[in-house]
C-alpha positions in Angstrom: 0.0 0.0 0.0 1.2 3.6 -1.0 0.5 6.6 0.7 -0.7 9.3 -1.4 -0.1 13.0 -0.4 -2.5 15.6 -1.5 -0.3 19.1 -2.5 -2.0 21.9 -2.7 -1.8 24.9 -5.4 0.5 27.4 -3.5 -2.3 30.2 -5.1 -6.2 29.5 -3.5 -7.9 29.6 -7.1 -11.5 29.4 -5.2 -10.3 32.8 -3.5 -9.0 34.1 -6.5 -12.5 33.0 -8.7 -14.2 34.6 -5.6 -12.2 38.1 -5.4 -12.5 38.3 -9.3 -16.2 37.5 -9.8 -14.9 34.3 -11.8 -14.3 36.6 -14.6 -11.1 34.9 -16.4 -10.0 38.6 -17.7 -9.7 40.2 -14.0 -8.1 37.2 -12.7 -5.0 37.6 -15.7 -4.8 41.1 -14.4 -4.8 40.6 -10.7 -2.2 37.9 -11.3 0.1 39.8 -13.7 -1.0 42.7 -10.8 0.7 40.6 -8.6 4.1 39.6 -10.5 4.5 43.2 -10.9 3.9 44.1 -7.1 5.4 41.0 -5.7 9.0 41.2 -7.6 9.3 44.5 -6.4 8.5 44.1 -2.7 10.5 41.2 -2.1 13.4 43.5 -3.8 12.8 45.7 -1.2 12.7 42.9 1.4 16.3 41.4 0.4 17.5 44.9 -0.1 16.3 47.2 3.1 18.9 49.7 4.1 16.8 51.7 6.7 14.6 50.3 9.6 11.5 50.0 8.8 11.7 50.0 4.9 11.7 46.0 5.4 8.7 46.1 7.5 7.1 48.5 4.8 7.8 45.9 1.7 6.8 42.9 3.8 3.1 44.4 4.5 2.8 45.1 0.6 3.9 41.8 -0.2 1.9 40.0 2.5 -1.3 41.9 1.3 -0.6 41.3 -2.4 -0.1 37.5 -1.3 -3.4 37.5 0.7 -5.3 39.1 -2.3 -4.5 36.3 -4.4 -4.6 33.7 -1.9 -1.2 32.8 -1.8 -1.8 32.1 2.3 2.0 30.6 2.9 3.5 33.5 1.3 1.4 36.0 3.0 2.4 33.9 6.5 6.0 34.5 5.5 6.1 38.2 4.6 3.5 38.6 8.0 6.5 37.3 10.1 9.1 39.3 8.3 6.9 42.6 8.6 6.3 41.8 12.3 9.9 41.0 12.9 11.3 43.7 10.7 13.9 41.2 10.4 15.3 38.7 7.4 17.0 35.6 9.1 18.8 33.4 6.4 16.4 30.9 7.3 13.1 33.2 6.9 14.8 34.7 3.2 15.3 30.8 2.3 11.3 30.5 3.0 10.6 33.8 1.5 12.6 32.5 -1.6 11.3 29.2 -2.2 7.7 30.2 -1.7 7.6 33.6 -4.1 9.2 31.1 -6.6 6.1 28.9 -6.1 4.0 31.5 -6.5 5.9 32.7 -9.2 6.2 30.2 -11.2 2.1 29.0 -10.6 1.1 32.8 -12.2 3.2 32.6 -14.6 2.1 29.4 -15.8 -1.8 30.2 -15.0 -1.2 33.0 -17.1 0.3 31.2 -20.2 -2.9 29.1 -20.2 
């Protein structure tokens, strides 16, 4: 007998069809939205110079993560913006999972 492990889309399409009416044109543009929004906060993140300014990114990438229903991300960028820290363990997590997301839109997009 093999156990079988259910893995979950790291983007909550029910939220997504939800916060965009189910309408296949608004969800491109939220996602794209997203990509656009996303790339340039976790810049910010990995980059912050001045206290705060990571605290700052974090909250716009945690709420841009929440509005599309990427939870883990959002949980990530949450911890940073509380912390207004980047451990090399927390940028490893924040890494891997904006690559999930990542790469999810930009294949939801190219469908």
């Amino acid at each position: 007998m093999t156990d079988t492990m259910q893995v979950s889309a790291p983007v909550d399409i029910p939220h997504l069809r939800m916060l965009t009416m189910s309408d296949p044109l608004i969800e491109r543009e939220v996602l794209a939205l997203f990509g656009d929004r996303a790339a340039a906060a976790l810049r910010a993140i990995l980059k912050a110079d001045a206290p705060g300014r990571r605290r700052e990114a974090a909250h716009r990438l945690a709420g841009a993560a929440k509005a599309i229903g990427a939870w883990e991300l959002a949980a990530i960028a949450g911890e940073i913006e509380l912390q207004d820290v980047l451990s090399s363990s927390t940028a490893e997590a924040l890494s891997r999972s904006m690559t999930e997301v990542v790469d999810y839109v930009t294949l939801r997009l190219a469908g």
